[in-house]
C-alpha positions as CSV (number, residue, x, y, z in Angstrom):
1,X,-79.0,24.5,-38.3
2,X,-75.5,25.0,-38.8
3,X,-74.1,24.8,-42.7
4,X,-71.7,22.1,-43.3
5,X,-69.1,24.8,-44.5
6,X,-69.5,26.3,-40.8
7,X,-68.9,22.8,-39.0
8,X,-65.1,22.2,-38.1
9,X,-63.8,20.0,-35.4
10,X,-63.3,22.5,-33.2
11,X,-66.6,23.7,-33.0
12,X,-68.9,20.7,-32.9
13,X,-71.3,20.0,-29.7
14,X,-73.8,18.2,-28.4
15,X,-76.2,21.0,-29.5
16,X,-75.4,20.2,-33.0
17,X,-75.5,16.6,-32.5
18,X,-78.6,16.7,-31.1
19,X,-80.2,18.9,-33.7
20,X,-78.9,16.5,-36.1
21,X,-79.7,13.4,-34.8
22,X,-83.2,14.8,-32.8
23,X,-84.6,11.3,-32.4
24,X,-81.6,9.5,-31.2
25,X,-80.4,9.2,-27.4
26,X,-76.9,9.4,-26.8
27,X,-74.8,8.6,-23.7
28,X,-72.3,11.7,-23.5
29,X,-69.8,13.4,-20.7
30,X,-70.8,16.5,-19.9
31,X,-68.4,19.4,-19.8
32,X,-65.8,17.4,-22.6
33,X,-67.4,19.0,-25.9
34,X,-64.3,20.3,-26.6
35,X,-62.9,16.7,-27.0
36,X,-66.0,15.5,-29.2
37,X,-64.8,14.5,-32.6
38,X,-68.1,13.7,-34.5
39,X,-71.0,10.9,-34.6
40,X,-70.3,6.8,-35.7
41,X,-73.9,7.0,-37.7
42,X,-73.6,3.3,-37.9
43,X,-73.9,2.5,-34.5
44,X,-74.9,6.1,-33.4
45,X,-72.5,6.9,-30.7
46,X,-70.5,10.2,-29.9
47,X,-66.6,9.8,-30.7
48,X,-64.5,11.6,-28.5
49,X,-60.8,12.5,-28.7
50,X,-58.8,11.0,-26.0
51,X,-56.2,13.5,-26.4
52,X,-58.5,16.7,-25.7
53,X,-60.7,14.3,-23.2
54,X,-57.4,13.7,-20.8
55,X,-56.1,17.7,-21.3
56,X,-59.5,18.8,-19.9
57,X,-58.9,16.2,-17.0
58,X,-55.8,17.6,-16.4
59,X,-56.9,21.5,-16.4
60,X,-60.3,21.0,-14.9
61,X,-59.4,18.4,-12.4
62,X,-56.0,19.8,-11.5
63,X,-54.5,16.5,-11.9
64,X,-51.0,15.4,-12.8
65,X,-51.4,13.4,-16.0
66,X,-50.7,10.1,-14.4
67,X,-54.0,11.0,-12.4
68,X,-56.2,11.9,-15.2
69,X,-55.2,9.0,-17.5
70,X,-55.9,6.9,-14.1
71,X,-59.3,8.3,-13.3
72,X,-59.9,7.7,-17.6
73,X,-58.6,4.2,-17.4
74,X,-61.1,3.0,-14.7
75,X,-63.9,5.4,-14.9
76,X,-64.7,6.5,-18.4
77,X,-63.2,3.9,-20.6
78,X,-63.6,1.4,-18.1
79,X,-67.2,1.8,-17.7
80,X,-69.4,0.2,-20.8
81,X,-72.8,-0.3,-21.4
82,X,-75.0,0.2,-24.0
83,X,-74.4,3.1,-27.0
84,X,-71.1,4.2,-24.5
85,X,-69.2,6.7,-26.6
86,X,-65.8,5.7,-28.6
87,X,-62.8,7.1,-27.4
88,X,-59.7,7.1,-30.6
89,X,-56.7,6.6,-29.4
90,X,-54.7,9.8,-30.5
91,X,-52.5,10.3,-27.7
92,X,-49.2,9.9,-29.1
C-alpha cells in the first residue's frame, strides 16, 4: 500500500482505490484515472474532475470541445443510477 505522503492528485487510481476500499464496488470510467480526484467515503463513490474528464475527451476522442462536453452532457453525466460517480464542476 501506498503511504499517505506518496498519494498526490496526480497519481491516484483505481488501483489504489480499490486497495483501499477492497470490499466496496464502485461504478468507474475506464481509461479517465487521470481525472479521478479522490473517494466521497460517505456515500462511497469515485469523484472525478470534469476539467481533466472533458481534456481526455478532447485528446482521446479527437473532438472539438463542443463535442466532448456534448457526448459528457448526455452520456456520462446524463446517465445515473446507483453509486454513479460525482463529477465537480471545475471547469472555469
Amino acid at each position: 500500500m501506498a503511504l499517505l505522503s506518496e498519494i498526490t492528485s496526480e497519481n491516484i487510481n483505481l488501483e489504489l482505490i480499490f486497495e483501499k476500499y477492497p470490499d466496496e464496488i464502485f461504478n468507474f470510467s475506464e481509461g479517465f484515472d487521470d481525472a479521478i480526484l479522490g473517494v466521497d467515503d460517505d456515500k462511497m463513490v469515485i469523484v472525478y474532475s470534469t476539467k481533466k474528464y472533458m481534456e481526455i475527451l478532447v485528446k482521446e476522442a479527437d473532438w472539438e470541445y463542443e463535442e466532448a462536453l456534448e457526448y459528457f452532457e448526455f452520456n456520462v453525466k446524463g446517465s445515473r443510477g446507483g453509486k454513479f460517480p460525482i463529477f465537480i464542476d471545475d471547469v472555469f
